[in-house]
Each structure stands twice: as C-alpha cells, then as structure tokens.
CHARMM-style PDB file with segment names, atoms N, HN, CA, C and O in Angstrom:
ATOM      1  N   UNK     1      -8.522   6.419  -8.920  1.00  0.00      PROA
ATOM      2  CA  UNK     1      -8.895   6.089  -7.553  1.00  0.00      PROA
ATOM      3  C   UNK     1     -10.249   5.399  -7.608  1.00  0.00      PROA
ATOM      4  O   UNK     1     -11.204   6.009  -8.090  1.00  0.00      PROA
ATOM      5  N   UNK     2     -10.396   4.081  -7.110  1.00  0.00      PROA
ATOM      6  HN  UNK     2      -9.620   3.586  -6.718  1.00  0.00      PROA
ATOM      7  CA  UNK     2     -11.185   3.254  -6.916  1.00  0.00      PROA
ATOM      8  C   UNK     2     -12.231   3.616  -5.750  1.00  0.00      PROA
ATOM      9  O   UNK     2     -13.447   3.702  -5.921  1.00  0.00      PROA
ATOM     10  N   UNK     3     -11.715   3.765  -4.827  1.00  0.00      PROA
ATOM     11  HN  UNK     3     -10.727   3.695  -4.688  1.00  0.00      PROA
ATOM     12  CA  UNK     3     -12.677   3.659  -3.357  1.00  0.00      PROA
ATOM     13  C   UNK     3     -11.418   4.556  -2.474  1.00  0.00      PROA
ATOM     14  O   UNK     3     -10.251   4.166  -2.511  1.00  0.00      PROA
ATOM     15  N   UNK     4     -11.904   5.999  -1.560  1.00  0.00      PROA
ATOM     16  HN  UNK     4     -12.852   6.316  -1.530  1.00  0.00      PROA
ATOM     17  CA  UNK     4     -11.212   6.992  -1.166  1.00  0.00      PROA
ATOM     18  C   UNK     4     -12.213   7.196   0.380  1.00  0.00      PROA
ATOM     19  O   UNK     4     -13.060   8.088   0.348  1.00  0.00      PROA
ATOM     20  N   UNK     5     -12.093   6.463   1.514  1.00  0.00      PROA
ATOM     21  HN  UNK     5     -11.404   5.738   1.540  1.00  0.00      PROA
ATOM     22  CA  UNK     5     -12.820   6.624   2.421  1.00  0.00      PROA
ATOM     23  C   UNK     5     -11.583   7.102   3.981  1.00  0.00      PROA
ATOM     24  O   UNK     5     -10.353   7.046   3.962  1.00  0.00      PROA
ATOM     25  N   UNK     6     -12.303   7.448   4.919  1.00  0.00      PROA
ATOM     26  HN  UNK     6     -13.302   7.493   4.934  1.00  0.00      PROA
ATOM     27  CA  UNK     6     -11.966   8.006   5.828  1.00  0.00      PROA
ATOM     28  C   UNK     6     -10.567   7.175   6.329  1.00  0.00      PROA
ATOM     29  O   UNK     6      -9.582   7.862   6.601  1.00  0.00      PROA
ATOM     30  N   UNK     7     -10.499   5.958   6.428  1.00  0.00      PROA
ATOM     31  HN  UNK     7     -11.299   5.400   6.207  1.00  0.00      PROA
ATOM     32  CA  UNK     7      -9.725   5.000   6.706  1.00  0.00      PROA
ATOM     33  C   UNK     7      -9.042   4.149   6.045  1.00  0.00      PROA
ATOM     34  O   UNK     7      -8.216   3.415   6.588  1.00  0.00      PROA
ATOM     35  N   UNK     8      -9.356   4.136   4.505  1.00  0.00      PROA
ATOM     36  HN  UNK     8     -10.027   4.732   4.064  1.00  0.00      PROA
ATOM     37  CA  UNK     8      -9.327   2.930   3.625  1.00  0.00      PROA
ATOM     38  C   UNK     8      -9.129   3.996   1.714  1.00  0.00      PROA
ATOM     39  O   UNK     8      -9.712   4.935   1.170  1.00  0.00      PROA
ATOM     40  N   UNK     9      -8.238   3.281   1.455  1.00  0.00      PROA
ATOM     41  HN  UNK     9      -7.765   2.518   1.897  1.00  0.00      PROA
ATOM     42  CA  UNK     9      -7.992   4.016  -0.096  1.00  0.00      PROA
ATOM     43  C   UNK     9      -7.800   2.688  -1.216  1.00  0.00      PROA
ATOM     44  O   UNK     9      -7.349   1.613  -0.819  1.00  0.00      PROA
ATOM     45  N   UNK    10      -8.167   2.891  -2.535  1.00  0.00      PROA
ATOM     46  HN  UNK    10      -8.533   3.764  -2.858  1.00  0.00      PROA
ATOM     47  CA  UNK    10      -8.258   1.615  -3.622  1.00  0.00      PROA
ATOM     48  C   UNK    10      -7.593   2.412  -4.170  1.00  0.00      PROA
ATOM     49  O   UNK    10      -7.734   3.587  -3.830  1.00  0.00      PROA
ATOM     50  N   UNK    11      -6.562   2.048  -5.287  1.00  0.00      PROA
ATOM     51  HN  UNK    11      -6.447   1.094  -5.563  1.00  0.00      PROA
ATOM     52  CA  UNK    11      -5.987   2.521  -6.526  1.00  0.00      PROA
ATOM     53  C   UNK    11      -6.018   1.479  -7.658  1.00  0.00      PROA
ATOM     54  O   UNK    11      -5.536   0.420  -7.257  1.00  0.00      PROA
ATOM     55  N   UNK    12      -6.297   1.444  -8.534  1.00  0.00      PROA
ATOM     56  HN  UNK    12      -6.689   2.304  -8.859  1.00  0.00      PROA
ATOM     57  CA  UNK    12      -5.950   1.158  -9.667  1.00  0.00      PROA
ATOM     58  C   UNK    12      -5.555   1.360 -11.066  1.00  0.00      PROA
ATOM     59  O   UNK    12      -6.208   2.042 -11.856  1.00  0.00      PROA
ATOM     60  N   UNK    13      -4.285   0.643 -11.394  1.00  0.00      PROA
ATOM     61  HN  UNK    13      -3.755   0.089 -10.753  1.00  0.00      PROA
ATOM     62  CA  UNK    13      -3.132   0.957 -11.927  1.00  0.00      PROA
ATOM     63  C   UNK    13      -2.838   0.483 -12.993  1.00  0.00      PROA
ATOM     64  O   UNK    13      -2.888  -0.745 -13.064  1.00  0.00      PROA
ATOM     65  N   UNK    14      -2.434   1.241 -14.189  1.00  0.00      PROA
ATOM     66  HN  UNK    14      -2.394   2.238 -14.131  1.00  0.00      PROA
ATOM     67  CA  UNK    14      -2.160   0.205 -15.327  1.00  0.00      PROA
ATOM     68  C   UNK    14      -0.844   0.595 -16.515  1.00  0.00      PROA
ATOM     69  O   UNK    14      -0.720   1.603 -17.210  1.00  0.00      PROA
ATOM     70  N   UNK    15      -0.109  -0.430 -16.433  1.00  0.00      PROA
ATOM     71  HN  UNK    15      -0.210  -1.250 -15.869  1.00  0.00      PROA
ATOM     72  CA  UNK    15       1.507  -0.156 -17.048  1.00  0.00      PROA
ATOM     73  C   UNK    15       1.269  -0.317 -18.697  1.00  0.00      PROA
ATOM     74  O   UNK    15       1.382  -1.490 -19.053  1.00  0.00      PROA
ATOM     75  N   UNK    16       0.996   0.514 -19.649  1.00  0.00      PROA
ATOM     76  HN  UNK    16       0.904   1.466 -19.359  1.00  0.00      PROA
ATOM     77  CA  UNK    16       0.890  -0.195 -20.948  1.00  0.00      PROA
ATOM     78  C   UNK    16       1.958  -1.329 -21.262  1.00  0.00      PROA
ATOM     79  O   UNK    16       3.134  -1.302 -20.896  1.00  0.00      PROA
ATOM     80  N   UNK    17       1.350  -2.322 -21.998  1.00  0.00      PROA
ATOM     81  HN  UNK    17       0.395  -2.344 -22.295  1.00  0.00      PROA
ATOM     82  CA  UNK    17       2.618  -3.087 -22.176  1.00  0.00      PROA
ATOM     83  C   UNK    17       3.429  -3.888 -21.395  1.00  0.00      PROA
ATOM     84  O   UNK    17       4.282  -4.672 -21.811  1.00  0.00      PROA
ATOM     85  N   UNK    18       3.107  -3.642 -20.158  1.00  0.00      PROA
ATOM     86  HN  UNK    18       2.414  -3.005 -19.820  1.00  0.00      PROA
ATOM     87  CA  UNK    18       3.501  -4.665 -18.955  1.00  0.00      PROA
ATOM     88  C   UNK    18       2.570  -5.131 -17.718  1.00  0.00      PROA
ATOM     89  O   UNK    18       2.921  -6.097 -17.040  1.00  0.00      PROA
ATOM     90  N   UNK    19       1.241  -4.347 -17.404  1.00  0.00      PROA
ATOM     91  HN  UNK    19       0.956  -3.562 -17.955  1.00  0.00      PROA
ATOM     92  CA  UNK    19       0.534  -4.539 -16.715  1.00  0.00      PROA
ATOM     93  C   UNK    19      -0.694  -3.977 -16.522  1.00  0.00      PROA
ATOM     94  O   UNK    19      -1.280  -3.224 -17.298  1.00  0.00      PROA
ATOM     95  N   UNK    20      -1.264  -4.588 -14.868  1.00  0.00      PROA
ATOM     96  HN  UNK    20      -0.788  -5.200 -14.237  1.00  0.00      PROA
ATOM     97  CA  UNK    20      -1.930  -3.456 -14.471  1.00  0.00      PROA
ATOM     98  C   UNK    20      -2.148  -4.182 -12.647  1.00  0.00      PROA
ATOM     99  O   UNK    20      -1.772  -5.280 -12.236  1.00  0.00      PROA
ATOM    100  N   UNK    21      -2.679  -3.377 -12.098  1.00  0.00      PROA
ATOM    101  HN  UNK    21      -2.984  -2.485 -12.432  1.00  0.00      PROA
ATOM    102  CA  UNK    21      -3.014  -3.682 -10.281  1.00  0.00      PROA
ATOM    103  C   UNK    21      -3.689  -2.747  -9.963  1.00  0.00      PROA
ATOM    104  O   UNK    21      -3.922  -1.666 -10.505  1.00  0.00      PROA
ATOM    105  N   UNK    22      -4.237  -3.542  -8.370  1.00  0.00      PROA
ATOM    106  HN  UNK    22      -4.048  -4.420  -7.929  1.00  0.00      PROA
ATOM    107  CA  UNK    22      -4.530  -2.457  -7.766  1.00  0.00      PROA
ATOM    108  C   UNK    22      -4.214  -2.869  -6.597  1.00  0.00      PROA
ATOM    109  O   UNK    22      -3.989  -4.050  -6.334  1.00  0.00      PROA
ATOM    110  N   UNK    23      -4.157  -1.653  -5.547  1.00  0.00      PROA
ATOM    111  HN  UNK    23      -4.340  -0.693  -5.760  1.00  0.00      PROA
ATOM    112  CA  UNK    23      -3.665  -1.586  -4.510  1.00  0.00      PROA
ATOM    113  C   UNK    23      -4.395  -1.235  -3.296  1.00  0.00      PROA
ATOM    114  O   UNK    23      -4.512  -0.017  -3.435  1.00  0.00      PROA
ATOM    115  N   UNK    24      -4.954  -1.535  -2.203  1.00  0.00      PROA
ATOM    116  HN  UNK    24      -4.859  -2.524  -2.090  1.00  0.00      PROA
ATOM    117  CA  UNK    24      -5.688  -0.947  -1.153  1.00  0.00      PROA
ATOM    118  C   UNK    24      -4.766  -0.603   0.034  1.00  0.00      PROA
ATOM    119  O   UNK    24      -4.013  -1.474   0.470  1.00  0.00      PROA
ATOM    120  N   UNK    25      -4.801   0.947   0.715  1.00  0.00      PROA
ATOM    121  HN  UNK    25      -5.412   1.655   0.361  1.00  0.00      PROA
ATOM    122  CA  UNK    25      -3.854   0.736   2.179  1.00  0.00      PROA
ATOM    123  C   UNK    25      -5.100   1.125   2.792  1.00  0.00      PROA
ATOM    124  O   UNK    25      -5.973   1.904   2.409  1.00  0.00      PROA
ATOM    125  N   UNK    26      -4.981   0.334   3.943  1.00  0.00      PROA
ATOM    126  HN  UNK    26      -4.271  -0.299   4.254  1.00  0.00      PROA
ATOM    127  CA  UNK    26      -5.791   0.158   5.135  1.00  0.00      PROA
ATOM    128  C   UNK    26      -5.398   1.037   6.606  1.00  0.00      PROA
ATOM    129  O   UNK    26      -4.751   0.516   7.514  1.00  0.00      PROA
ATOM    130  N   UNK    27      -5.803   2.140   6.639  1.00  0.00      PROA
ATOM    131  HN  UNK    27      -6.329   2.562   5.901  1.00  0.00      PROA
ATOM    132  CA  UNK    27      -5.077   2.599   8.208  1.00  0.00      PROA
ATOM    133  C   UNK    27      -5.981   1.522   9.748  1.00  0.00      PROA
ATOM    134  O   UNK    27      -7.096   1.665  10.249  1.00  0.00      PROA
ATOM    135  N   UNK    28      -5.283   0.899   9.942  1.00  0.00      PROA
ATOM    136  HN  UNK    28      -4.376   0.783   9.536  1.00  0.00      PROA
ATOM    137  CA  UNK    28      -6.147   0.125  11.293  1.00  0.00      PROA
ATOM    138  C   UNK    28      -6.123   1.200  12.698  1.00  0.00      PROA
ATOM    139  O   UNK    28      -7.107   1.274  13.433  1.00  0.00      PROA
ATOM    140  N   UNK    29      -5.031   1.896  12.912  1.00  0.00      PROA
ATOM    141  HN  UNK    29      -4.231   1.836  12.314  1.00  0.00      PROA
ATOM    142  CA  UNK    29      -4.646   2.326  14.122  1.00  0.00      PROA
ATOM    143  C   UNK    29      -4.146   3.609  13.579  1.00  0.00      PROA
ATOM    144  O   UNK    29      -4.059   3.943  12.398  1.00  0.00      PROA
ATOM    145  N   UNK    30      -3.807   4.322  14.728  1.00  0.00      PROA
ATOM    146  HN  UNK    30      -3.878   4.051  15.688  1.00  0.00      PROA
ATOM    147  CA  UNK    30      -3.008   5.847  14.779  1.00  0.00      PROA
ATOM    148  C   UNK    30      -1.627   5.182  14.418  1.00  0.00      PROA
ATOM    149  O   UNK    30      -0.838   6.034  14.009  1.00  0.00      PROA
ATOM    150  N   UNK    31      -1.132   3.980  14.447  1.00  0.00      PROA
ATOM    151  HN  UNK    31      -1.773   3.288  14.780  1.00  0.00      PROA
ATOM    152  CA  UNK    31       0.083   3.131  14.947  1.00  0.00      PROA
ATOM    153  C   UNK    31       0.493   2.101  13.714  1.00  0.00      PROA
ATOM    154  O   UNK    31       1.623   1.764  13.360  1.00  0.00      PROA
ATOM    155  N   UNK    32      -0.675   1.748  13.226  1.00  0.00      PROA
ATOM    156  HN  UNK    32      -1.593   2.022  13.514  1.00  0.00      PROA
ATOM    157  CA  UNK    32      -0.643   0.209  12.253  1.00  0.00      PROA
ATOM    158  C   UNK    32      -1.431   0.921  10.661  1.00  0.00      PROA
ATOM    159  O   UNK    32      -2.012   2.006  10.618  1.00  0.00      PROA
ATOM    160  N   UNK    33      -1.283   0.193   9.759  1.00  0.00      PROA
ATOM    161  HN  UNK    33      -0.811  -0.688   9.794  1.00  0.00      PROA
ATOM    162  CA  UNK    33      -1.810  -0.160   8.559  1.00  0.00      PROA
ATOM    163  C   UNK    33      -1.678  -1.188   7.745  1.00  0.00      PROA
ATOM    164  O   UNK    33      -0.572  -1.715   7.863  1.00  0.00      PROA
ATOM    165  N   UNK    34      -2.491  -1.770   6.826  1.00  0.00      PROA
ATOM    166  HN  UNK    34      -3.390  -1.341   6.730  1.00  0.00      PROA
ATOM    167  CA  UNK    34      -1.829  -2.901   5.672  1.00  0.00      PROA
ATOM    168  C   UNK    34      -2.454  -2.097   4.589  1.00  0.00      PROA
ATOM    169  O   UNK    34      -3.418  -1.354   4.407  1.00  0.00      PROA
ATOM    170  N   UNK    35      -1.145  -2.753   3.778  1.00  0.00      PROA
ATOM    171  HN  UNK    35      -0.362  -3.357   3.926  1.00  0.00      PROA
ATOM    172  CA  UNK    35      -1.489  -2.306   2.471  1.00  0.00      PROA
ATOM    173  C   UNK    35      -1.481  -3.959   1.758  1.00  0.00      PROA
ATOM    174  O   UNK    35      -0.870  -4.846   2.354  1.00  0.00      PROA
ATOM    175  N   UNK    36      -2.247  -4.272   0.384  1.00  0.00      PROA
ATOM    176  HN  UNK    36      -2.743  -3.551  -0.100  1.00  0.00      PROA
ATOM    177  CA  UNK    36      -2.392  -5.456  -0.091  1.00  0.00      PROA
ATOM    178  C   UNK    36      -2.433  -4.908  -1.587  1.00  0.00      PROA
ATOM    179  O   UNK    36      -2.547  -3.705  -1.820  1.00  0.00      PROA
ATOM    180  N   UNK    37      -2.354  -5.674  -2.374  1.00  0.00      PROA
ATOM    181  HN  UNK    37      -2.262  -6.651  -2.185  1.00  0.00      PROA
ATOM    182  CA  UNK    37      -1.433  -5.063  -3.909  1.00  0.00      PROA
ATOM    183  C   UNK    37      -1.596  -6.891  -4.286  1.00  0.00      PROA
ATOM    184  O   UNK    37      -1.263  -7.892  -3.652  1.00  0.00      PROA
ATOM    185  N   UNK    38      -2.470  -6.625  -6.014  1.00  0.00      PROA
ATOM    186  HN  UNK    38      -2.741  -5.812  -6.529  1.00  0.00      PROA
ATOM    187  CA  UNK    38      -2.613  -7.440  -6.781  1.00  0.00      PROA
ATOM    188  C   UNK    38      -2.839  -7.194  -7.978  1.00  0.00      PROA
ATOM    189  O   UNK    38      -3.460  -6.160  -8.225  1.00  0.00      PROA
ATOM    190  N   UNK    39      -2.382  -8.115  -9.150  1.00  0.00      PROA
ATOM    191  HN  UNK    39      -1.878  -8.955  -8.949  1.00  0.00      PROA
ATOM    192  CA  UNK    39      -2.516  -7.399 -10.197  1.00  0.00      PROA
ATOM    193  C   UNK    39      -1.650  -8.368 -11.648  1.00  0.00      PROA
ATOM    194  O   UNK    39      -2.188  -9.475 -11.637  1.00  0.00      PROA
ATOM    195  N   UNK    40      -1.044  -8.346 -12.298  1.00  0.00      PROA
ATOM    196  HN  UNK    40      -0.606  -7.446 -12.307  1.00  0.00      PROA
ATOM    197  CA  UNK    40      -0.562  -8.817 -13.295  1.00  0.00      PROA
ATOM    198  C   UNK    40       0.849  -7.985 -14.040  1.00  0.00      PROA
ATOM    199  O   UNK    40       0.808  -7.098 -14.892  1.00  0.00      PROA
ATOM    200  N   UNK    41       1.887  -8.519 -13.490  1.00  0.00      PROA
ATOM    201  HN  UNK    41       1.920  -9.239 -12.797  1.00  0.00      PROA
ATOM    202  CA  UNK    41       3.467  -7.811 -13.881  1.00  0.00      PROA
ATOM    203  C   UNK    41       3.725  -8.241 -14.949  1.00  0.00      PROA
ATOM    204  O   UNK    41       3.966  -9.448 -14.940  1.00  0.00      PROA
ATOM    205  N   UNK    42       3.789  -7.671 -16.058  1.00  0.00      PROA
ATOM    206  HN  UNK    42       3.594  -6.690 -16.064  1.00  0.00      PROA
ATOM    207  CA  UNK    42       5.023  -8.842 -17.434  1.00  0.00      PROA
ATOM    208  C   UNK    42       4.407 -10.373 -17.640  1.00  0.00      PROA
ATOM    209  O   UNK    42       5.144 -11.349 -17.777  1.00  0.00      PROA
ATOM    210  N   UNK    43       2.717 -10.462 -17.643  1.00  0.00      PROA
ATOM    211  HN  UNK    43       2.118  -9.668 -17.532  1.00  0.00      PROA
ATOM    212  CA  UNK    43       2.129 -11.336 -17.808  1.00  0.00      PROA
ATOM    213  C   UNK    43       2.136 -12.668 -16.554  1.00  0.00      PROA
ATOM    214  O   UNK    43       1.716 -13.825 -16.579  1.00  0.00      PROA
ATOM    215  N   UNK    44       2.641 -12.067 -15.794  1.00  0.00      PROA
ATOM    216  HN  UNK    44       2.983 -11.128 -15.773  1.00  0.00      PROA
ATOM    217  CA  UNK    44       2.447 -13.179 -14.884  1.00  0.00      PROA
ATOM    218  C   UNK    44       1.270 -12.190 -13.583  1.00  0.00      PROA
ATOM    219  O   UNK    44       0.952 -11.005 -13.682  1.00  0.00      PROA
ATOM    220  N   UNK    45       0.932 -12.985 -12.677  1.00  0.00      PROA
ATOM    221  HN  UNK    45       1.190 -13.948 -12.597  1.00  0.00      PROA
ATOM    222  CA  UNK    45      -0.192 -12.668 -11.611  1.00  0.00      PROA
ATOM    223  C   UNK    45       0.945 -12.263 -10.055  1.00  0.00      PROA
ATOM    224  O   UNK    45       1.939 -12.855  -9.635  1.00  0.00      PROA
ATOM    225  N   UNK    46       0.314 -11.173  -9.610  1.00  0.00      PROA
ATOM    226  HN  UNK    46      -0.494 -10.692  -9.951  1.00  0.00      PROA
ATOM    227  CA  UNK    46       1.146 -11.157  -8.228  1.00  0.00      PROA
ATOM    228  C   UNK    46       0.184 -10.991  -7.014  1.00  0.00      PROA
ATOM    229  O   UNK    46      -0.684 -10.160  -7.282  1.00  0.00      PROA
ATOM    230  N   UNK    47       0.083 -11.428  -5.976  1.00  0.00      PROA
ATOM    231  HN  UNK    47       0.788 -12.103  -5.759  1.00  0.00      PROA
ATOM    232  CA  UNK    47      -0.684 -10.664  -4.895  1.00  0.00      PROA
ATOM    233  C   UNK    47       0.142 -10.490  -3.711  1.00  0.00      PROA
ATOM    234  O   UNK    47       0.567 -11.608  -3.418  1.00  0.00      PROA
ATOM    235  N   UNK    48       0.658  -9.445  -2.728  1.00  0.00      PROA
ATOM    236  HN  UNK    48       0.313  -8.537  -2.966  1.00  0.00      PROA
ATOM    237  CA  UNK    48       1.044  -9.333  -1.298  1.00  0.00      PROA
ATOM    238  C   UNK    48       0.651  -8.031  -0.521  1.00  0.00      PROA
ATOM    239  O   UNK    48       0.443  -6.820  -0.602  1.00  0.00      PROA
ATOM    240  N   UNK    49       0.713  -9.528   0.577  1.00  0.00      PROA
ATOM    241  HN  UNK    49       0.883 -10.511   0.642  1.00  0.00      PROA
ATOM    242  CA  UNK    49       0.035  -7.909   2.087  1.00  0.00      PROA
ATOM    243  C   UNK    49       1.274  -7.801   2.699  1.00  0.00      PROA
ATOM    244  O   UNK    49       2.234  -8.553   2.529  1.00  0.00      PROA
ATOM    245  N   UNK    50       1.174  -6.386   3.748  1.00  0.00      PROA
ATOM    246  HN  UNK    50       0.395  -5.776   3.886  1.00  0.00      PROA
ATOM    247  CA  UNK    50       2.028  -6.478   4.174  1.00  0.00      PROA
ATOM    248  C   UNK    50       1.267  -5.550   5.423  1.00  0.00      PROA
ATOM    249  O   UNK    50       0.320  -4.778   5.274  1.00  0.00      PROA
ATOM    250  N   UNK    51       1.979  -5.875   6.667  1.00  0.00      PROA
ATOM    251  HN  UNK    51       2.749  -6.502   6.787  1.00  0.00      PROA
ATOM    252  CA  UNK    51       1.555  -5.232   7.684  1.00  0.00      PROA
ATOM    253  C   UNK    51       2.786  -4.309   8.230  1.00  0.00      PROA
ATOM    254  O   UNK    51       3.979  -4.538   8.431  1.00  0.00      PROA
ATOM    255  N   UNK    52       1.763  -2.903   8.413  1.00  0.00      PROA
ATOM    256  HN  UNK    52       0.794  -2.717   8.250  1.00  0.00      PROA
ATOM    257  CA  UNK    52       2.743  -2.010   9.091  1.00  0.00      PROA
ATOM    258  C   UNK    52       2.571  -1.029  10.063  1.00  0.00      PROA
ATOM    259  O   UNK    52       1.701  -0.167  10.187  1.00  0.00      PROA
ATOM    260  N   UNK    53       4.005  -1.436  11.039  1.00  0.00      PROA
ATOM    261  HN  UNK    53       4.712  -2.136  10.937  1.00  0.00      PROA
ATOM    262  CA  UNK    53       3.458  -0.694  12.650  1.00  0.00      PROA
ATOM    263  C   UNK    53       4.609   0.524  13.014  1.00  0.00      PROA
ATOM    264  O   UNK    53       5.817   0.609  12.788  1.00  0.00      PROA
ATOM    265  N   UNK    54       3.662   1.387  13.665  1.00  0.00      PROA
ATOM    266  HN  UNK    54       2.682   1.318  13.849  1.00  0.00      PROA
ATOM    267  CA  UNK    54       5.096   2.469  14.344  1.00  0.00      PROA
ATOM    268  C   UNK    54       5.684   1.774  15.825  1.00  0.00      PROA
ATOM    269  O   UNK    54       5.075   1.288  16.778  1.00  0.00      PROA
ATOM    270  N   UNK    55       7.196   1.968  15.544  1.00  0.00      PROA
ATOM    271  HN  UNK    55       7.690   2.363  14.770  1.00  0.00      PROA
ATOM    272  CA  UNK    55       7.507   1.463  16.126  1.00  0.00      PROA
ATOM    273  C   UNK    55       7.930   2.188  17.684  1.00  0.00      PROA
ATOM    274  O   UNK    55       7.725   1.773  18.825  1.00  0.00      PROA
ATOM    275  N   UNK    56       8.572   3.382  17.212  1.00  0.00      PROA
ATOM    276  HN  UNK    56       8.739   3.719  16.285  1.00  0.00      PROA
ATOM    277  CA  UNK    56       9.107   4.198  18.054  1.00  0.00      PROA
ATOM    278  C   UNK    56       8.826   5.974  17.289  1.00  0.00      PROA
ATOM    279  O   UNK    56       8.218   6.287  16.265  1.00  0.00      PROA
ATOM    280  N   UNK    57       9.403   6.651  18.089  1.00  0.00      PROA
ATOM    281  HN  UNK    57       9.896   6.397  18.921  1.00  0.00      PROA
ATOM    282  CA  UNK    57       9.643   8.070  17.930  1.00  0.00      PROA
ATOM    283  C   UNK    57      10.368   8.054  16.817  1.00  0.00      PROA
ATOM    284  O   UNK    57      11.168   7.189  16.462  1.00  0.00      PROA
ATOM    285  N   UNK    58       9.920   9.506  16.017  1.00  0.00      PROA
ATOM    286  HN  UNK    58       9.270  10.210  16.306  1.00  0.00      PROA
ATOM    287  CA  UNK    58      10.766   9.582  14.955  1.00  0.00      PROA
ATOM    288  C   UNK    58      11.904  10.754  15.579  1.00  0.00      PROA
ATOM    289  O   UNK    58      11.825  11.586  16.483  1.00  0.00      PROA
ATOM    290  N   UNK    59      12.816  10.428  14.766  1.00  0.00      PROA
ATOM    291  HN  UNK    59      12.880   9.752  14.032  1.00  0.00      PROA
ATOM    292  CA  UNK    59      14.268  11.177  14.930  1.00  0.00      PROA
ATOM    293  C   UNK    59      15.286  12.000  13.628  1.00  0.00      PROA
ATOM    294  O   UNK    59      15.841  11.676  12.578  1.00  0.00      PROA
ATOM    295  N   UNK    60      15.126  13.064  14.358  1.00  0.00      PROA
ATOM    296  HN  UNK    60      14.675  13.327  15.211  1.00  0.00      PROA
ATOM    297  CA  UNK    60      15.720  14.109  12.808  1.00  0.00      PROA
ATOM    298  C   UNK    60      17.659  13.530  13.177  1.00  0.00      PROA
ATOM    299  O   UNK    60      18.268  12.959  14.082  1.00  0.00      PROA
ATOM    300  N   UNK    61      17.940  14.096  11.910  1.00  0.00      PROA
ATOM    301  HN  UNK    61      17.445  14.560  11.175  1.00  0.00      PROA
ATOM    302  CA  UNK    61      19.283  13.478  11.126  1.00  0.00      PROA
ATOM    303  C   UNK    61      20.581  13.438  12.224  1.00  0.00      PROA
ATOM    304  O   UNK    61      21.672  13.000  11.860  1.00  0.00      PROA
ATOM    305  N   UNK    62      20.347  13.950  13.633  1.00  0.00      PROA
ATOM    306  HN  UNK    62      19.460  14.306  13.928  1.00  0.00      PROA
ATOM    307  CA  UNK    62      21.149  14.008  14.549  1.00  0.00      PROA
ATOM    308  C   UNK    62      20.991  13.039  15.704  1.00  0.00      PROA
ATOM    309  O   UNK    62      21.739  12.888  16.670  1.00  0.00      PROA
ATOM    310  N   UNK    63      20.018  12.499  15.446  1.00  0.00      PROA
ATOM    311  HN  UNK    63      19.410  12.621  14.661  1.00  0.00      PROA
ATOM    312  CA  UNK    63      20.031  11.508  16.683  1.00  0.00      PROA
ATOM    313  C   UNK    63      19.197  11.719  18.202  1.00  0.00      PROA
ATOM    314  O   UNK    63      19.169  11.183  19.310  1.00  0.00      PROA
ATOM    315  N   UNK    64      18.664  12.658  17.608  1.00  0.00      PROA
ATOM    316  HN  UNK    64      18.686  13.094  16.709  1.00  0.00      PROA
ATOM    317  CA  UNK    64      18.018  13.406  19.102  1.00  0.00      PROA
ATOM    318  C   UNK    64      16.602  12.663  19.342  1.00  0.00      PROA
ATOM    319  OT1 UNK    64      15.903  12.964  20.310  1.00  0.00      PROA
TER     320      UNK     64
END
C-alpha cells in the first residue's frame, strides 16, 4: 500500500515474470468513485479509468 487516506487508496502491484501496476480508487461521493490502474502487462504498458456510480437500491436474490 502506497498512499491509504480517508477518501483515496494507492496500491502497488507486482506479477513476477509478467509485470507490475498500480492502482488508485478514488471515493468522490457516498454514490460515485474512480478507480485508474497503470502499469506494464507481459511487457507491454496499460493505463484505464473508469468511473463508478450507484445507481439504484440494492436487492437481495428475490427481487424485493
């Protein structure tokens, strides 16, 4: 663990032999977060964000 704050977390990660990254998730809201992830897979380079929102109520396995 890189950076572990009230709102905000770093990881960094490393695959022997195939890699390494790191990853930050961001809580923005009670509702939203991004997480962003970069790093090096099987010798090549990757970076993506991604944004994420609640959408609705959650619902147990019956539909209620």
């Amino acid at each position: 663990m890189i950076d572990d704050g009230a709102s905000r977390a770093t990881v960094h990660y490393t695959c022997p032999g195939a890699g390494h990254g790191r990853t930050t998730i961001t809580v923005n809201t009670s509702h939203a977060m991004t997480v962003e992830t970069q790093g090096i897979a099987d010798g090549l380079p990757f970076q993506d964000e991604y944004w994420v929102r609640r959408l609705g109520s959650c619902r147990n396995g019956r539909g209620r």
